[in-house]
C-alpha positions in Angstrom: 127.0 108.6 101.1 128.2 109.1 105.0 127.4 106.0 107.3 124.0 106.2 107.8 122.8 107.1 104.7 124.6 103.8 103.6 122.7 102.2 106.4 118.8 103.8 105.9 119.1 103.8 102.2 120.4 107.0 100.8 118.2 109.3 103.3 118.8 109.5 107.6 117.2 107.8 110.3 113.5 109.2 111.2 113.9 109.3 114.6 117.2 109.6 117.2 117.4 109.0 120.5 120.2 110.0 123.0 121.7 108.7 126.2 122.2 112.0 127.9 125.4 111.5 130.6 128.5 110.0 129.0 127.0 110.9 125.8 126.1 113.9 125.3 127.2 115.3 128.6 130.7 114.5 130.5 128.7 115.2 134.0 131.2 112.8 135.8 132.7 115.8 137.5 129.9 117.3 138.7 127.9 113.9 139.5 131.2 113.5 141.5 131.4 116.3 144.0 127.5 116.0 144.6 128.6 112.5 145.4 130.9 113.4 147.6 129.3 116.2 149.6 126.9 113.6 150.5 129.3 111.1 151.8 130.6 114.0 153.7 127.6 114.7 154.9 127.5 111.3 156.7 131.2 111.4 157.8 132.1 108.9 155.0 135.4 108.7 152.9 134.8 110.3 149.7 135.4 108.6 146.2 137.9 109.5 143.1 136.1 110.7 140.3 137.3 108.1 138.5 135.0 105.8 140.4 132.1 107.7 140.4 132.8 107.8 136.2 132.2 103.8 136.9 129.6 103.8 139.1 127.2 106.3 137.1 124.5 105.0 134.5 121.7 103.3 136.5 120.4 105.9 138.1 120.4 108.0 141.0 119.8 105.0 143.5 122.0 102.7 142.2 124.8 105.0 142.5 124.3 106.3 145.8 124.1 102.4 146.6 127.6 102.5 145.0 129.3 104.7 147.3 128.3 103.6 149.9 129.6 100.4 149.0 132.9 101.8 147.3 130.9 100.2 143.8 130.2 96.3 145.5 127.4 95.6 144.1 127.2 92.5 146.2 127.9 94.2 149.2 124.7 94.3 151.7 123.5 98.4 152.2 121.9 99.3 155.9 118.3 100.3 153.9 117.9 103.6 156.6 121.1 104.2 155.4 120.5 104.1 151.9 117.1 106.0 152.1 119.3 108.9 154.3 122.2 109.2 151.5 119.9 108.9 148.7 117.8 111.4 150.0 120.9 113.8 150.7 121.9 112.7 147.1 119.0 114.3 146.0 119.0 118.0 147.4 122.7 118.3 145.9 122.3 117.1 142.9 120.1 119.3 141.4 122.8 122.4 142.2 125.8 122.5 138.8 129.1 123.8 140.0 130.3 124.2 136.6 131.7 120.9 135.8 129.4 119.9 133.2 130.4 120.3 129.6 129.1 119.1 126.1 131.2 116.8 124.0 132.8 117.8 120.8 131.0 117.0 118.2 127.3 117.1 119.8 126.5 120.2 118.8 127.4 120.4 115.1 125.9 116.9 114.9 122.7 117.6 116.7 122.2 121.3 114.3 123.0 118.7 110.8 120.1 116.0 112.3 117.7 119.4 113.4 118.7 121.0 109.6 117.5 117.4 108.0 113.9 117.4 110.4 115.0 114.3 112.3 113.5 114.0 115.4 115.4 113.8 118.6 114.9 112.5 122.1 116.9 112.1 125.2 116.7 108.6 126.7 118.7 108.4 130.2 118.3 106.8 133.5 118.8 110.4 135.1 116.4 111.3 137.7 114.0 112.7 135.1 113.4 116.6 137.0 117.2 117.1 136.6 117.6 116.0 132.8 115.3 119.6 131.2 117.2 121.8 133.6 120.5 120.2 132.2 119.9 120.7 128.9 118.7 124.5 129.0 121.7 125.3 131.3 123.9 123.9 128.0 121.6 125.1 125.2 120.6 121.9 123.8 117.1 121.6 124.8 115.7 123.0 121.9 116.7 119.7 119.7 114.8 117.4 121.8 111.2 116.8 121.0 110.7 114.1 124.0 112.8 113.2 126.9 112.5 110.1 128.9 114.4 109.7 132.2 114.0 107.9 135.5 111.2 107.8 136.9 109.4 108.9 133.6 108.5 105.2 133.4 108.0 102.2 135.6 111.1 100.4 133.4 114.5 102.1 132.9 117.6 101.2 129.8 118.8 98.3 130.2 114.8 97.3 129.8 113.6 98.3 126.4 110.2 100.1 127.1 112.1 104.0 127.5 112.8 103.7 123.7 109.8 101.9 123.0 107.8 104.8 124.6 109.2 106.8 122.0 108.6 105.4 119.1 105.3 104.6 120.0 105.0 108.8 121.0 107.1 109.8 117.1 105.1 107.2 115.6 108.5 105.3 113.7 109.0 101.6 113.4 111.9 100.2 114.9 113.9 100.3 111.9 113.4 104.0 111.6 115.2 105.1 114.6 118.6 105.8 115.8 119.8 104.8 119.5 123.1 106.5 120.5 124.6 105.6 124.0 128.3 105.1 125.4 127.4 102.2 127.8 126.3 99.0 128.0 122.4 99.4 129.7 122.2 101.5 126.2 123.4 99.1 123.8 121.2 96.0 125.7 118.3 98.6 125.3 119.1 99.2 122.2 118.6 95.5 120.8 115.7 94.6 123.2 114.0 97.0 121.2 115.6 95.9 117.9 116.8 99.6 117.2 120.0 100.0 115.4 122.7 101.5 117.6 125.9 103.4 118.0 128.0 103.6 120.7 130.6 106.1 121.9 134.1 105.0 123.5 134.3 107.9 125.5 131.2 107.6 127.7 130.7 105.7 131.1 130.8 101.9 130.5 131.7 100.8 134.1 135.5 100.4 132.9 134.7 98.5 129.9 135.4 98.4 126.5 131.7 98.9 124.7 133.0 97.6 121.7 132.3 94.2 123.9 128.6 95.0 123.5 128.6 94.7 120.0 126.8 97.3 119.0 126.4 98.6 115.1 128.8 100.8 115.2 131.4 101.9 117.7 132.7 105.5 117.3 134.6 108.2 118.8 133.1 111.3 118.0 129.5 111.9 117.0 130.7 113.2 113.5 131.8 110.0 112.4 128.4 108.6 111.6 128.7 111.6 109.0 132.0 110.9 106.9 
């Protein structure tokens, strides 16, 4: 038996939900020059990718409070500011310019979980009208029954209600399901809503190791919860 079948005895989980940016998605690079044509925009320095990589993962308003704050997020933001750079934030970042790719493994893994009938969501604090575009534009939307992103819900990861939405909408217990993320909001998620979860070391964890989380497994490659 492969690693989850050791873990939901002998058979897969029911249900599996999906961060969507770090996780399935390296969108850094894109996130990144939208970023930065809005910093331009107001005749501000930009940022390296590799900060935006660390800044990414609360949503859209969070990270535009980020740049503007070169990721302080004890630094005080000028609010007409904020409402100006978020808004300019907005009108780029629906626009791909070809950065975005899909990790190995996510495909072959998403077809086996599709070939066995387990359901499949996308949970991510994405501005929620960018997420379905996203997924068509890589051709992974059709293994996704639900998707949950921000602004689909009054609460977003690290609260647990996004995944708790779900399961409520599939109709699985807790136990049931799969959560799959690569940063820390995920794996706190995760275990608010007592979901067993896997986390990738390749995603966006603000710097940080994930295995610090402690999460129920820490993997590399989506095709290691298969061996």
């Amino acid at each position: 038996m492969n690693v989850l079948q050791q873990h939901y005895q002998g058979t897969y989980p029911k249900l599996i939900m999906f961060d969507l940016d770090g996780t399935l998605v390296d969108s850094a690079p894109d996130i990144a020059i939208a970023v930065n044509k809005t910093l331009q925009d107001l005749n501000l320095p930009e940022a390296a990718e590799e900060s935006v990589r660390n800044w990414v993962g609360n949503g859209a308003d969070v990270l535009i409070r980020r740049a503007l704050t070169d990721g302080d997020d004890n630094k005080p933001v000028d609010q007409a500011l904020w409402d100006k750079a978020f808004k300019i934030l907005l009108e780029y970042y629906p626009y791909h310019h070809d950065a975005n790719y899909v990790y190995e493994g996510v495909k072959p893994f998403l077809s086996f979980m599709q070939k066995q009938a387990v359901k499949m969501a996308v949970v991510t604090n994405k501005p929620v009208e960018f997420v379905e575009p996203l997924l068509i534009e890589l051709e992974i939307n059709q293994y996704f029954q639900w998707i949950v992103g921000g602004g689909s819900l009054p609460q977003k990861k690290p609260a647990p209600e996004p995944l708790l939405y779900v399961l409520e909408q599939a109709n699985i217990t807790a136990e049931q399901a799969l959560f799959i993320g690569d940063s820390r909001n995920d794996v706190r998620a995760a275990k608010a809503a007592k979901v067993p979860c896997a986390a990738l070391t390749y995603g966006y964890n603000h710097g940080e190791s994930i295995a610090a989380e402690d999460p129920d497994w820490v993997i590399d490659d989506l095709r290691e919860l298969l061996k």
